[in-house]
C-alpha angles and dihedrals in degrees: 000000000000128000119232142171138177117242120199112251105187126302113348092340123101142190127235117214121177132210125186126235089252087066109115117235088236094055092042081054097041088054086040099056096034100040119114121183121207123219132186086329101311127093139227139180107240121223137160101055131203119206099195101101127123102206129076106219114142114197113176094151112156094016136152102222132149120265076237087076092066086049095057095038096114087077103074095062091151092064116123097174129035120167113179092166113156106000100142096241118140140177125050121354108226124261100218131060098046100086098066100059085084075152094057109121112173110013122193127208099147124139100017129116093240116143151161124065120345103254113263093241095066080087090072103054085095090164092063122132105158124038121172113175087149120144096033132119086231111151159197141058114337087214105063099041135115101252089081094092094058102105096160100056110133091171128026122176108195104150129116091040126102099246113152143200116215114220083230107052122129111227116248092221113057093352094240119136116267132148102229118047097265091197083069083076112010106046088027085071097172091049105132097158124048130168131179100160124153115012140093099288104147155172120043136332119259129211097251116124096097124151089003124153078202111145106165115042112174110179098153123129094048142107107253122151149187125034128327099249124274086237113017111172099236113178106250072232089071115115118161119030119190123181098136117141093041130108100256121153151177125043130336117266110257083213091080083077095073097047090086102167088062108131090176149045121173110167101139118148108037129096109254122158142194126053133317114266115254082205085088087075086086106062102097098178089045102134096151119054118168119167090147118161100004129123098253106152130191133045133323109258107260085213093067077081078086098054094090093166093070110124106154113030114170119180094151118145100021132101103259114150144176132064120309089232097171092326090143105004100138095041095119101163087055107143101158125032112169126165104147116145104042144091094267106148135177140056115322102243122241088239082088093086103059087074106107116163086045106141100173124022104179106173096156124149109028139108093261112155138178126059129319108259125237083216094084087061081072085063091089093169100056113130093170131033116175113180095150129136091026137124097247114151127190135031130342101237116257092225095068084097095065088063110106101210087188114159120264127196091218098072132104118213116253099176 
Protein backbone atom coordinates (compact mmCIF):
# COMPACT_ATOMS: atom_id res chain seq x y z
CA UNK A 1 0.00 0.00 0.00
CA UNK A 2 1.16 3.85 -0.73
CA UNK A 3 0.05 6.58 0.64
CA UNK A 4 -1.09 9.33 -1.54
CA UNK A 5 -2.87 12.72 -1.45
CA UNK A 6 -3.84 15.40 -3.81
CA UNK A 7 -2.32 18.81 -3.24
CA UNK A 8 -4.10 22.20 -4.95
CA UNK A 9 -2.06 23.64 -7.72
CA UNK A 10 -3.70 26.67 -8.57
CA UNK A 11 -7.21 26.97 -9.69
CA UNK A 12 -8.77 23.69 -10.57
CA UNK A 13 -5.32 22.06 -11.02
CA UNK A 14 -3.70 19.83 -8.38
CA UNK A 15 -0.63 18.20 -7.53
CA UNK A 16 -0.20 14.89 -6.86
CA UNK A 17 2.66 13.89 -4.05
CA UNK A 18 3.26 9.99 -2.91
CA UNK A 19 4.38 8.54 0.15
CA UNK A 20 5.04 5.10 0.64
CA UNK A 21 3.37 2.65 3.62
CA UNK A 22 6.76 2.61 5.38
CA UNK A 23 6.30 6.21 5.95
CA UNK A 24 6.05 6.84 9.53
CA UNK A 25 2.96 8.70 10.73
CA UNK A 26 5.33 11.28 12.33
CA UNK A 27 7.30 12.02 8.92
CA UNK A 28 3.91 12.03 6.80
CA UNK A 29 2.91 14.81 9.69
CA UNK A 30 5.92 16.43 9.75
CA UNK A 31 5.52 16.98 5.57
CA UNK A 32 1.93 17.63 6.27
CA UNK A 33 2.32 20.56 8.85
CA UNK A 34 5.82 22.26 7.08
CA UNK A 35 4.90 21.91 3.17
CA UNK A 36 4.34 25.17 1.04
CA UNK A 37 3.41 24.98 -2.22
CA UNK A 38 4.28 27.81 -4.71
CA UNK A 39 2.25 28.83 -7.01
CA UNK A 40 2.66 31.21 -9.75
CA UNK A 41 5.05 33.02 -7.49
CA UNK A 42 3.10 33.25 -4.42
CA UNK A 43 3.11 30.87 -1.55
CA UNK A 44 0.39 28.85 0.90
CA UNK A 45 0.43 26.67 3.51
CA UNK A 46 -1.58 23.26 2.27
CA UNK A 47 -3.75 21.74 4.29
CA UNK A 48 -6.96 19.04 3.91
CA UNK A 49 -5.31 16.26 2.12
CA UNK A 50 -6.63 13.70 0.10
CA UNK A 51 -4.61 10.19 -0.24
CA UNK A 52 -6.48 8.71 -3.44
CA UNK A 53 -4.03 9.44 -6.05
CA UNK A 54 -2.49 7.06 -8.28
CA UNK A 55 0.84 8.83 -9.14
CA UNK A 56 3.88 9.19 -7.06
CA UNK A 57 5.18 12.74 -7.72
CA UNK A 58 6.59 14.51 -4.61
CA UNK A 59 6.92 18.48 -4.99
CA UNK A 60 8.06 20.19 -1.82
CA UNK A 61 9.91 23.25 -3.78
CA UNK A 62 10.24 26.43 -1.60
CA UNK A 63 9.56 24.70 1.43
CA UNK A 64 10.36 25.08 4.68
CA UNK A 65 11.25 20.96 5.86
CA UNK A 66 13.65 19.51 8.47
CA UNK A 67 17.44 18.31 7.33
CA UNK A 68 15.80 14.97 9.03
CA UNK A 69 13.69 14.59 5.68
CA UNK A 70 16.95 13.87 3.55
CA UNK A 71 17.86 11.23 6.31
CA UNK A 72 14.84 9.33 5.97
CA UNK A 73 14.68 9.67 2.14
CA UNK A 74 15.27 5.80 1.39
CA UNK A 75 11.70 5.28 2.34
CA UNK A 76 10.12 6.44 -0.20
CA UNK A 77 11.55 3.90 -2.68
CA UNK A 78 8.25 4.14 -4.92
CA UNK A 79 8.91 7.90 -5.74
CA UNK A 80 9.16 8.77 -9.36
CA UNK A 81 9.40 12.44 -8.89
CA UNK A 82 11.05 14.32 -6.18
CA UNK A 83 11.73 18.45 -6.54
CA UNK A 84 13.41 19.97 -3.43
CA UNK A 85 14.20 23.09 -5.22
CA UNK A 86 14.62 25.80 -3.09
CA UNK A 87 14.10 24.48 0.44
CA UNK A 88 16.53 26.30 2.16
CA UNK A 89 18.52 23.24 3.35
CA UNK A 90 22.30 23.45 3.34
CA UNK A 91 25.47 21.29 4.34
CA UNK A 92 26.11 17.44 3.26
CA UNK A 93 23.67 15.64 1.54
CA UNK A 94 23.38 12.23 3.21
CA UNK A 95 24.89 9.42 2.02
CA UNK A 96 22.21 6.88 2.72
CA UNK A 97 18.59 6.67 1.51
CA UNK A 98 19.23 7.39 -2.10
CA UNK A 99 19.98 4.04 -3.26
CA UNK A 100 17.26 2.85 -2.84
CA UNK A 101 14.99 5.32 -5.20
CA UNK A 102 16.12 2.84 -8.26
CA UNK A 103 12.21 4.47 -9.54
CA UNK A 104 13.31 7.92 -9.30
CA UNK A 105 12.98 9.52 -12.52
CA UNK A 106 13.73 13.35 -12.31
CA UNK A 107 15.17 14.09 -9.42
CA UNK A 108 15.60 18.34 -8.02
CA UNK A 109 18.28 19.77 -5.74
CA UNK A 110 18.53 23.25 -7.19
CA UNK A 111 18.89 26.36 -5.12
CA UNK A 112 19.85 25.01 -2.19
CA UNK A 113 23.54 25.50 -0.07
CA UNK A 114 24.32 22.00 -0.20
CA UNK A 115 27.70 21.16 -0.66
CA UNK A 116 30.73 18.54 -0.45
CA UNK A 117 30.91 15.28 -2.51
CA UNK A 118 27.79 13.94 -4.26
CA UNK A 119 26.83 10.91 -2.06
CA UNK A 120 28.10 7.62 -3.42
CA UNK A 121 24.53 6.16 -3.82
CA UNK A 122 23.44 8.75 -6.67
CA UNK A 123 25.07 6.06 -8.83
CA UNK A 124 22.38 3.92 -8.23
CA UNK A 125 19.10 6.17 -9.36
CA UNK A 126 19.48 4.25 -13.01
CA UNK A 127 16.16 5.31 -13.91
CA UNK A 128 17.06 8.63 -13.82
CA UNK A 129 16.14 11.15 -16.76
CA UNK A 130 16.29 14.78 -15.11
CA UNK A 131 18.89 15.83 -12.52
CA UNK A 132 19.17 19.30 -11.43
CA UNK A 133 21.75 19.77 -8.60
CA UNK A 134 22.40 23.62 -10.17
CA UNK A 135 23.12 26.59 -7.81
CA UNK A 136 25.11 24.46 -5.03
CA UNK A 137 28.32 24.64 -3.84
CA UNK A 138 28.49 20.86 -4.53
CA UNK A 139 32.35 19.72 -5.41
CA UNK A 140 35.08 17.69 -6.62
CA UNK A 141 36.32 16.05 -9.77
CA UNK A 142 33.54 15.39 -12.36
CA UNK A 143 35.38 12.36 -13.30
CA UNK A 144 35.37 10.50 -10.59
CA UNK A 145 31.92 11.11 -9.51
CA UNK A 146 28.86 9.00 -9.13
CA UNK A 147 26.89 10.19 -11.85
CA UNK A 148 28.76 8.03 -14.08
CA UNK A 149 26.44 5.30 -13.75
CA UNK A 150 23.39 7.40 -15.01
CA UNK A 151 22.90 5.99 -18.60
CA UNK A 152 19.25 7.21 -18.98
CA UNK A 153 19.72 10.77 -18.34
CA UNK A 154 17.94 12.77 -20.96
CA UNK A 155 18.68 16.53 -18.65
CA UNK A 156 21.29 17.18 -16.36
CA UNK A 157 21.79 20.98 -14.59
CA UNK A 158 25.04 21.09 -13.14
CA UNK A 159 26.02 24.71 -13.33
CA UNK A 160 26.77 27.32 -10.29
CA UNK A 161 28.62 24.55 -8.27
CA UNK A 162 32.42 24.17 -7.93
CA UNK A 163 32.83 20.92 -9.76
CA UNK A 164 36.39 20.52 -11.46
CA UNK A 165 38.27 18.55 -14.19
CA UNK A 166 41.56 17.80 -13.50
CA UNK A 167 43.93 18.15 -16.52
CA UNK A 168 44.93 14.94 -15.56
CA UNK A 169 41.81 12.85 -15.23
CA UNK A 170 41.51 9.90 -16.69
CA UNK A 171 37.87 9.60 -18.61
CA UNK A 172 35.42 7.08 -17.12
CA UNK A 173 34.34 5.84 -20.55
CA UNK A 174 37.29 4.56 -22.71
CA UNK A 175 40.13 5.86 -20.02
CA UNK A 176 41.87 8.23 -22.63
CA UNK A 177 42.85 11.69 -21.53
CA UNK A 178 40.26 14.42 -22.19
CA UNK A 179 39.45 17.42 -20.43
CA UNK A 180 35.48 17.17 -20.12
CA UNK A 181 33.79 13.46 -18.83
CA UNK A 182 33.19 12.21 -21.91
CA UNK A 183 30.66 9.47 -20.35
CA UNK A 184 28.58 12.40 -19.69
CA UNK A 185 27.79 12.17 -23.85
CA UNK A 186 28.86 9.49 -25.12
CA UNK A 187 27.70 6.54 -22.58
CA UNK A 188 24.77 8.82 -21.51
CA UNK A 189 23.35 8.06 -25.03
CA UNK A 190 19.75 9.83 -24.47
CA UNK A 191 21.46 13.01 -23.07
CA UNK A 192 19.79 15.96 -24.97
CA UNK A 193 20.67 18.96 -22.17
CA UNK A 194 23.61 19.40 -20.86
CA UNK A 195 25.02 22.42 -18.69
CA UNK A 196 28.02 22.93 -17.28
CA UNK A 197 27.91 26.24 -16.89
CA UNK A 198 29.82 28.13 -14.18
CA UNK A 199 32.28 26.22 -12.50
CA UNK A 200 36.08 25.39 -12.70
CA UNK A 201 36.03 23.34 -15.51
CA UNK A 202 39.43 24.05 -17.27
CA UNK A 203 41.95 23.51 -19.66
CA UNK A 204 40.88 22.71 -23.70
CA UNK A 205 37.75 21.05 -25.56
CA UNK A 206 38.02 17.89 -26.63
CA UNK A 207 36.43 16.25 -29.58
CA UNK A 208 34.18 14.25 -27.78
CA UNK A 209 30.67 14.62 -28.60
CA UNK A 210 30.50 11.81 -30.83
CA UNK A 211 27.31 9.74 -31.40
CA UNK A 212 25.47 12.07 -29.12
CA UNK A 213 21.51 12.79 -29.38
CA UNK A 214 22.75 15.90 -27.48
CA UNK A 215 20.71 18.99 -28.50
CA UNK A 216 21.54 21.95 -25.57
CA UNK A 217 25.45 22.18 -24.45
CA UNK A 218 26.02 24.90 -22.28
CA UNK A 219 29.81 25.02 -21.20
CA UNK A 220 30.09 28.91 -20.49
CA UNK A 221 31.58 30.38 -17.16
CA UNK A 222 34.53 28.24 -17.22
CA UNK A 223 38.20 28.34 -17.85
CA UNK A 224 38.83 26.58 -21.40
CA UNK A 225 41.48 27.41 -23.41
CA UNK A 226 43.07 27.09 -26.35
CA UNK A 227 41.39 26.60 -29.61
CA UNK A 228 37.57 24.38 -30.41
CA UNK A 229 38.82 21.75 -32.13
CA UNK A 230 39.49 21.75 -36.09
CA UNK A 231 37.13 18.69 -36.24
CA UNK A 232 34.89 18.28 -32.92
CA UNK A 233 32.26 15.55 -33.38
CA UNK A 234 29.16 17.60 -32.58
CA UNK A 235 25.70 15.48 -32.93
CA UNK A 236 23.56 17.17 -36.63
CA UNK A 237 20.65 17.21 -33.25
CA UNK A 238 22.58 19.93 -31.70
CA UNK A 239 20.68 23.35 -31.42
CA UNK A 240 21.96 25.91 -28.97
CA UNK A 241 25.64 26.00 -28.15
CA UNK A 242 26.72 28.01 -25.54
CA UNK A 243 30.62 28.39 -24.46
CA UNK A 244 30.66 32.19 -23.98
CA UNK A 245 32.90 33.67 -20.79
CA UNK A 246 36.11 30.94 -21.52
CA UNK A 247 39.56 31.54 -22.93
CA UNK A 248 39.15 30.39 -25.91
CA UNK A 249 41.23 31.65 -28.82
CA UNK A 250 42.22 31.55 -32.45
CA UNK A 251 39.80 31.25 -35.37
CA UNK A 252 36.16 29.76 -35.51
CA UNK A 253 35.85 26.50 -36.44
CA UNK A 254 34.60 26.28 -40.27
CA UNK A 255 32.74 23.04 -38.94
CA UNK A 256 29.87 25.21 -37.42
CA UNK A 257 28.73 25.44 -41.07
CA UNK A 258 27.46 21.84 -41.27
CA UNK A 259 25.42 21.85 -37.95
CA UNK A 260 22.58 23.20 -39.71
CA UNK A 261 19.77 22.73 -37.12
CA UNK A 262 21.86 25.29 -34.62
CA UNK A 263 19.38 27.95 -33.32
CA UNK A 264 21.64 29.16 -31.51
CA UNK A 265 25.37 30.36 -31.08
CA UNK A 266 26.52 32.11 -27.83
CA UNK A 267 30.33 32.28 -27.69
CA UNK A 268 30.90 36.20 -26.19
CA UNK A 269 33.85 36.86 -24.05
CA UNK A 270 36.70 34.84 -25.36
CA UNK A 271 39.39 35.84 -27.62
CA UNK A 272 38.83 34.49 -30.67
CA UNK A 273 40.48 36.07 -34.10
CA UNK A 274 40.26 35.96 -37.57
CA UNK A 275 37.06 36.48 -39.67
CA UNK A 276 33.81 35.33 -39.32
CA UNK A 277 33.09 32.13 -41.24
CA UNK A 278 31.05 32.54 -44.25
CA UNK A 279 30.26 29.14 -43.55
CA UNK A 280 27.36 30.61 -41.28
CA UNK A 281 25.74 31.28 -44.10
CA UNK A 282 24.63 28.16 -43.91
CA UNK A 283 22.92 27.97 -41.14
CA UNK A 284 19.48 28.48 -42.35
CA UNK A 285 17.46 28.07 -38.54
CA UNK A 286 20.31 30.49 -36.87
CA UNK A 287 17.96 33.16 -34.60
CA UNK A 288 20.86 33.91 -31.65
CA UNK A 289 24.17 35.08 -32.66
CA UNK A 290 26.59 36.43 -29.89
CA UNK A 291 30.38 36.95 -30.75
CA UNK A 292 30.54 40.21 -28.15
CA UNK A 293 33.81 41.30 -26.93
CA UNK A 294 36.08 38.93 -28.93
CA UNK A 295 39.22 39.91 -31.58
CA UNK A 296 37.42 39.03 -34.90
CA UNK A 297 38.81 41.03 -37.26
CA UNK A 298 37.66 41.72 -41.01
CA UNK A 299 34.54 42.38 -42.51
CA UNK A 300 30.68 40.97 -41.79
CA UNK A 301 29.73 38.21 -44.58
CA UNK A 302 27.50 39.97 -47.23
CA UNK A 303 25.67 36.32 -47.57
CA UNK A 304 24.18 36.51 -43.85
CA UNK A 305 21.56 38.77 -46.04
CA UNK A 306 20.07 35.07 -46.51
CA UNK A 307 19.79 34.24 -43.19
CA UNK A 308 16.23 35.60 -42.84
CA UNK A 309 15.65 33.72 -39.26
CA UNK A 310 18.31 36.27 -37.28
CA UNK A 311 16.75 37.77 -34.60
CA UNK A 312 19.49 38.64 -32.11
CA UNK A 313 22.84 39.35 -33.76
CA UNK A 314 25.48 40.83 -31.39
CA UNK A 315 29.09 41.66 -32.84
CA UNK A 316 29.80 44.70 -30.17
CA UNK A 317 33.61 45.21 -28.87
CA UNK A 318 35.68 43.29 -31.98
CA UNK A 319 37.59 44.65 -35.08
CA UNK A 320 35.37 44.20 -37.61
CA UNK A 321 35.69 46.73 -40.34
CA UNK A 322 34.51 47.63 -43.41
CA UNK A 323 30.85 48.81 -44.66
CA UNK A 324 27.79 46.71 -43.82
CA UNK A 325 26.86 46.73 -47.47
CA UNK A 326 23.87 44.02 -47.23
CA UNK A 327 25.37 42.39 -44.89
CA UNK A 328 22.00 41.70 -43.17
CA UNK A 329 19.28 43.23 -45.62
CA UNK A 330 16.77 40.57 -45.49
CA UNK A 331 17.04 40.06 -42.09
CA UNK A 332 13.36 40.95 -41.33
CA UNK A 333 12.93 39.35 -37.63
CA UNK A 334 15.86 41.39 -36.60
CA UNK A 335 15.22 42.50 -33.21
CA UNK A 336 18.81 43.27 -32.00
CA UNK A 337 21.75 44.58 -34.25
CA UNK A 338 24.47 45.58 -32.36
CA UNK A 339 28.07 46.23 -33.70
CA UNK A 340 29.45 49.26 -31.34
CA UNK A 341 32.79 49.16 -30.60
CA UNK A 342 34.43 48.18 -33.90
CA UNK A 343 36.03 49.57 -37.18
CA UNK A 344 32.90 49.44 -39.03
CA UNK A 345 33.08 52.96 -42.03
CA UNK A 346 30.85 54.23 -44.73
CA UNK A 347 27.23 55.42 -45.23
CA UNK A 348 24.90 53.68 -43.47
CA UNK A 349 22.60 52.03 -46.50
CA UNK A 350 18.82 52.80 -46.90
CA UNK A 351 18.13 48.96 -46.55
CA UNK A 352 18.04 49.84 -42.90
CA UNK A 353 14.71 50.72 -43.02
CA UNK A 354 13.07 47.66 -44.15
CA UNK A 355 13.66 46.38 -40.83
CA UNK A 356 10.87 46.34 -39.41
CA UNK A 357 10.62 44.35 -36.44
CA UNK A 358 14.38 46.10 -35.31
CA UNK A 359 14.15 46.85 -31.12
CA UNK A 360 17.92 48.00 -30.41
CA UNK A 361 20.25 49.34 -33.08
CA UNK A 362 23.52 50.17 -31.14
CA UNK A 363 26.06 51.10 -33.77
CA UNK A 364 28.41 53.35 -31.34
CA UNK A 365 31.91 53.67 -31.74
CA UNK A 366 32.71 53.22 -35.10
CA UNK A 367 33.96 55.42 -38.33
CA UNK A 368 30.52 55.69 -39.73
CA UNK A 369 30.13 59.01 -42.14
CA UNK A 370 27.46 60.66 -44.30
CA UNK A 371 24.04 61.91 -43.12
CA UNK A 372 21.74 60.34 -40.80
CA UNK A 373 19.17 58.74 -42.74
CA UNK A 374 15.12 59.49 -42.35
CA UNK A 375 14.82 55.86 -43.03
CA UNK A 376 15.39 54.96 -39.79
CA UNK A 377 12.07 57.04 -38.83
CA UNK A 378 10.24 53.76 -40.77
CA UNK A 379 11.89 51.48 -37.74
CA UNK A 380 8.50 52.07 -35.37
CA UNK A 381 9.49 49.58 -33.00
CA UNK A 382 13.03 50.94 -31.99
CA UNK A 383 13.59 51.15 -28.00
CA UNK A 384 17.41 51.90 -28.38
CA UNK A 385 19.28 53.81 -31.03
CA UNK A 386 22.86 54.27 -30.43
CA UNK A 387 24.66 56.29 -33.25
CA UNK A 388 27.41 57.89 -30.85
CA UNK A 389 31.26 58.28 -31.48
CA UNK A 390 30.69 58.31 -35.27
CA UNK A 391 31.49 60.62 -38.16
CA UNK A 392 27.84 61.63 -39.02
CA UNK A 393 27.54 64.92 -40.50
CA UNK A 394 24.01 67.06 -41.22
CA UNK A 395 20.88 67.26 -39.66
CA UNK A 396 19.30 65.03 -37.31
CA UNK A 397 15.95 64.16 -39.20
CA UNK A 398 13.07 65.83 -38.03
CA UNK A 399 11.12 62.82 -38.14
CA UNK A 400 13.12 61.03 -35.12
CA UNK A 401 10.15 62.34 -32.90
CA UNK A 402 7.68 60.35 -34.46
CA UNK A 403 9.68 57.12 -33.15
CA UNK A 404 7.88 55.55 -30.28
CA UNK A 405 10.77 54.10 -28.36
CA UNK A 406 8.41 52.58 -26.37
CA UNK A 407 9.82 49.34 -24.29
CA UNK A 408 9.31 45.62 -25.76
CA UNK A 409 9.64 42.57 -24.00
CA UNK A 410 11.36 40.81 -27.31
CA UNK A 411 14.40 42.44 -27.17
CA UNK A 412 18.12 41.20 -25.97
CA UNK A 413 20.34 43.70 -24.38
CA UNK A 414 23.70 45.09 -26.81
CA UNK A 415 24.94 47.45 -24.69
Amino acid sequence: MVWRFLLPWGGQRTMVVALPEETTSAMRNRIKTAMVVSTCGRSHAIGGWNWRSMRQDLYLDYTSINQSFLHNIGVMSSLRVLTLRGIGLNGSLPNKGWCELSNLQELDLSDNGFKGMLPSCFGDLTSTRLLDLSSNQFTRNLALSPLTNLTTLEYLFLSYNHFEIQPSFISFFNHSKHKIPEHLVIGCSLLSFLQLSNNNLYDQISPLFVNSSLEYLYLDNNHFVGKIPDIMSLPPSLVVIGISNNHLSRELPKWMGNMTGLNGINMFSNHFEGPIPIELCKLGQLEFLDLLENNLSGYIPSCFNSSSMMIHVHLNQNKLRGPMTFSLFNSSSLVTLGVSDNNLSGTISSWIGTLSTLSILVLKFNNFEGEILVQLCQLKQLTILDLSQNNFSGLIPHCFIDIPFETTYTKSSVI
